[in-house]
C-alpha positions in Angstrom: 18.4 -24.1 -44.1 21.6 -22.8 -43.6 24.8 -24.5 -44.8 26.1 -25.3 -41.1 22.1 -27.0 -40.7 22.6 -29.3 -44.1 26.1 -30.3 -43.0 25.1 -31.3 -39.5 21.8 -33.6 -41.3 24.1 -35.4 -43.6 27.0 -35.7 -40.9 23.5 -37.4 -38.8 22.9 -39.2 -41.9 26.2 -40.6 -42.3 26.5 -41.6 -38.6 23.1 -43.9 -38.7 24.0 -45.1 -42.4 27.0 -46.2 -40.9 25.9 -47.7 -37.5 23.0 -49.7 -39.3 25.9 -51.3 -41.9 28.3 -52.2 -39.7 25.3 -53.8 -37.4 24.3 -55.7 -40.3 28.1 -56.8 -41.0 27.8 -57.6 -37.8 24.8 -60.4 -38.1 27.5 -62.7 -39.4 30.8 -61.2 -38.8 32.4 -60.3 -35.5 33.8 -56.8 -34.4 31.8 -54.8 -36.6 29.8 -52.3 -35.0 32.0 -49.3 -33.2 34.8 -51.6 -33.6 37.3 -48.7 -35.4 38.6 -47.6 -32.2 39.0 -50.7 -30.0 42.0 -52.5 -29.5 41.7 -55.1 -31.5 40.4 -53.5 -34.8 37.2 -54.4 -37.4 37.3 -57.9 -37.9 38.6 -58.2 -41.6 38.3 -61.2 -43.8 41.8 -63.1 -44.2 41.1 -65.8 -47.0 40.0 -65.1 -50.7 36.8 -67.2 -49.9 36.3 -65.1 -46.6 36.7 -62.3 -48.4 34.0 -62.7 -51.5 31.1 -63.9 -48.4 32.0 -60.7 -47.1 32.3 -58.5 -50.1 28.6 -60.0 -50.8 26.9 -59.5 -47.3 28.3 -56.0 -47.3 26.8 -55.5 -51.0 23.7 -57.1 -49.6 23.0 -55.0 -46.6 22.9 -51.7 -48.9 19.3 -52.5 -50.8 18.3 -53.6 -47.3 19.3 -50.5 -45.2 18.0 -48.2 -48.1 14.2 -49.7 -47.2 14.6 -49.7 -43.3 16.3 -46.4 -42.6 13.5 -44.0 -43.8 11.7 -46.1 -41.3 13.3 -45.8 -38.9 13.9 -41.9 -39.2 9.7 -42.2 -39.2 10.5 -43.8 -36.4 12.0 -40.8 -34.8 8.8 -39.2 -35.4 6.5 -41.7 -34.3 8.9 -42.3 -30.5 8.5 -38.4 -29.8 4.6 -37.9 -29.9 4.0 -41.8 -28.5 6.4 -40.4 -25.5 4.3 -37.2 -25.5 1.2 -39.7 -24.8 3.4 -41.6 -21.9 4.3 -38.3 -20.2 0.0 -37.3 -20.3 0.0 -41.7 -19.0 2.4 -41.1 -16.2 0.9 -37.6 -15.1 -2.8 -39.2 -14.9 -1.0 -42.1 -13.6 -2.3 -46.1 -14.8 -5.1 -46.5 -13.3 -5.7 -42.6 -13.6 -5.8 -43.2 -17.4 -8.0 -46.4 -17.1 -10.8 -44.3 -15.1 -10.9 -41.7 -17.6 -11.5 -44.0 -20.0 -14.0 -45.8 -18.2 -15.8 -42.5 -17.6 -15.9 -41.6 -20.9 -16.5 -44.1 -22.7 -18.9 -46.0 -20.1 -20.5 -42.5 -20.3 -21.3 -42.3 -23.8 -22.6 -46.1 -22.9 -24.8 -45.4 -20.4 -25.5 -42.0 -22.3 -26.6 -43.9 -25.5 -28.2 -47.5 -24.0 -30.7 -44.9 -21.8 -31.5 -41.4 -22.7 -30.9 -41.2 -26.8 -33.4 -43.0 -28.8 -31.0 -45.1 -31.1 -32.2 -48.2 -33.0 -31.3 -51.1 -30.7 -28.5 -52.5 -33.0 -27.2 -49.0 -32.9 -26.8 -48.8 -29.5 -25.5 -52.4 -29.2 -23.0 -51.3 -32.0 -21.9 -48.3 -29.9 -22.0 -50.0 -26.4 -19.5 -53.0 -27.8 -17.5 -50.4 -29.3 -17.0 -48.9 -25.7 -16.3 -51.6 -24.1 -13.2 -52.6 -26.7 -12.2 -48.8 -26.3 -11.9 -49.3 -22.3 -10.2 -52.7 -22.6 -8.0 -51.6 -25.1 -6.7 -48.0 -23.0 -6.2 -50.5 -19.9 -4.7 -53.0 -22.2 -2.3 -50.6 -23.3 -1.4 -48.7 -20.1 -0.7 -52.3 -18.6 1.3 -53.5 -21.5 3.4 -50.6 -21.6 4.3 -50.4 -18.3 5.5 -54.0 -17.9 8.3 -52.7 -20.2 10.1 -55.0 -23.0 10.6 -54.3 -26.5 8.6 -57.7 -27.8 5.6 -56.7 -25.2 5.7 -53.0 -26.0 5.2 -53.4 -30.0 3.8 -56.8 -30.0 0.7 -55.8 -28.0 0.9 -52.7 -26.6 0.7 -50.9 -29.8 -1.5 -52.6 -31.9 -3.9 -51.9 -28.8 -3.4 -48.3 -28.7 -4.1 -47.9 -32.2 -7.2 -49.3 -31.4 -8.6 -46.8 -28.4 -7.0 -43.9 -31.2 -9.1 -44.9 -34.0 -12.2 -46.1 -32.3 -13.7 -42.7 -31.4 -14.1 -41.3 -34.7 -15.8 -44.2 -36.1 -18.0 -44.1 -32.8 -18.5 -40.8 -33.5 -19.8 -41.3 -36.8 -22.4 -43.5 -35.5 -23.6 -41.3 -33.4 -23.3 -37.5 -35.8 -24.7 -37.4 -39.2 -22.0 -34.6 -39.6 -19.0 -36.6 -38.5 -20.7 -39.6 -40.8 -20.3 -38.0 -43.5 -16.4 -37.8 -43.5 -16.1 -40.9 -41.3 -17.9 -43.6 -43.4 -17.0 -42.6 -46.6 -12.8 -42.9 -45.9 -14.0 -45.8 -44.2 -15.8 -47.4 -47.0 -12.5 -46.9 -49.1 -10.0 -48.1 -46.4 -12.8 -51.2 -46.6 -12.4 -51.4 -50.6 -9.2 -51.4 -50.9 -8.4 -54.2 -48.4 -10.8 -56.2 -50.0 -9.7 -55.5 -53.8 -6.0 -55.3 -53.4 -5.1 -57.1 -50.1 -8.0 -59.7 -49.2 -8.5 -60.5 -53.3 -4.9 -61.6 -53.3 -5.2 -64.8 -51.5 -8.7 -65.4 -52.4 -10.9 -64.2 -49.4 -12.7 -61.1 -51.1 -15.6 -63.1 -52.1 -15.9 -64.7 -48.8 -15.8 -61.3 -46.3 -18.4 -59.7 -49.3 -20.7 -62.4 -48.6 -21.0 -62.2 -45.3 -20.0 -58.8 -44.1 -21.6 -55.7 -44.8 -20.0 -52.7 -45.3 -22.0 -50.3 -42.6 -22.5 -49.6 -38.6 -20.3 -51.8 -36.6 -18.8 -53.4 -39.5 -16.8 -50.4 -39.6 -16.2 -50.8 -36.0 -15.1 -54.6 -36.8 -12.7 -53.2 -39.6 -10.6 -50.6 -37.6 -10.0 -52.8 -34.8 -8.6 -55.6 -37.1 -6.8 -52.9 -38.8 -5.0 -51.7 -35.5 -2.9 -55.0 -35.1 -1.2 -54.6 -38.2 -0.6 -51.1 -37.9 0.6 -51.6 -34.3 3.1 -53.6 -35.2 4.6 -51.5 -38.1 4.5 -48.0 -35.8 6.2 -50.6 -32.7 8.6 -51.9 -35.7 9.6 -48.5 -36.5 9.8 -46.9 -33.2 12.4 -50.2 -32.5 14.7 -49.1 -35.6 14.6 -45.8 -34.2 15.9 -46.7 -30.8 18.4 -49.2 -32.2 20.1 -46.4 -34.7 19.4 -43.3 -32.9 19.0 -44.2 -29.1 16.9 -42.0 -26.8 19.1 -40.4 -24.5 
């Protein structure tokens, strides 16, 4: 990277470091944020009290802007391929992007529940599975296009995630070959929610007693596992247009 290329990055840096403190100043104090060049001025604290609350929330916000930034700069990342998947949305058009789903999956359905000769709890498993994967595409597409920040990471993420990581475990049901790297990331995803996350507050023993860990349990898993990850990728994407604004 050339010298001219690293100054530009930290003059970037500097710029967001500096928007997301003076936004945070600005969560308790007035005329914070871009407030240099205005008329009347950055707010600045008068009093000796005024001036040790803000001395403190100004201390405070660096610990808390040293977590969220390299979020949001994931954020970045995460806004320009989710914007590559609205452009494909908007070419194919909403309900365009519904009936391909619908074809699809409903294929694979129909393909399954009639010509292959899959143990009936199989083909249940991969049927339901389908169905979730339509609902969720449509769920998505309609969510999304109704616009909103609280709408768009609230729902419409958490059911994207779900028609993205669907297929692969559907996939696995159906192709020894795919199983094989499939169910065994799975199964770990699985143990390690139930070891470090569910064992925590004292609901491992409970989902190991009456869950088991194979066919559409998996299915189960990932689609619980969407909501939460939904909402961090909508979280970040939301720090990323707060500090660094699509243009």
């Amino acid at each position: 990277m050339s010298v001219g290329n690293q100054s530009g990055v930290v003059d970037a840096v500097r710029v967001d470091v500096r928007t997301f403190h003076e936004t945070w100043m600005e969560l308790l104090y007035p005329r914070q944020r871009d407030a240099g060049n205005t008329v009347l001025g950055k707010w600045q604290p008068t009093t000796t009290r005024e001036r040790v609350t803000y001395r403190g929330w100004w201390l405070l916000g660096v610990p808390v802007i040293a977590i969220l930034y390299p979020l949001a700069l994931f954020g970045v990342v995460v806004r320009f391929h989710a914007r590559r998947i609205d452009t494909s949305v908007e070419r194919l058009g909403a309900i365009g992007a519904v009936l391909l789903a619908v074809l699809v999956w409903g294929g694979l359905a129909a393909l399954v529940e009639f010509r292959l000769d899959f143990p009936v709890d199989e083909a249940n498993a991969i049927v339901g599975a389908s169905v979730i994967a339509v609902l969720a595409t449509a769920l998505a597409v309609l969510f999304r296009s109704r616009g909103g920040r609280a709408v768009t990471v609230l729902l419409a993420y958490p059911c994207a995630m779900t028609a993205i990581f669907l297929p692969p475990v559907v996939a696995a049901l159906l192709s020894e070959q795919v199983a094989q790297v499939v169910i065994p990331y799975s199964d770990a995803v699985a143990r390690f929610i139930l070891g470090d996350v569910l064992a925590r507050v004292g609901l491992e023993s409970f989902f190991v007693e009456n869950f088991e860990r194979e066919g559409f349990a998996y299915v189960v898993m990932w689609v619980g596992i969407s909501a939460p990850i939904g909402w961090l990728l909508g979280s970040m994407v939301a720090l990323a247009d707060f500090i660094r604004p699509a243009e």
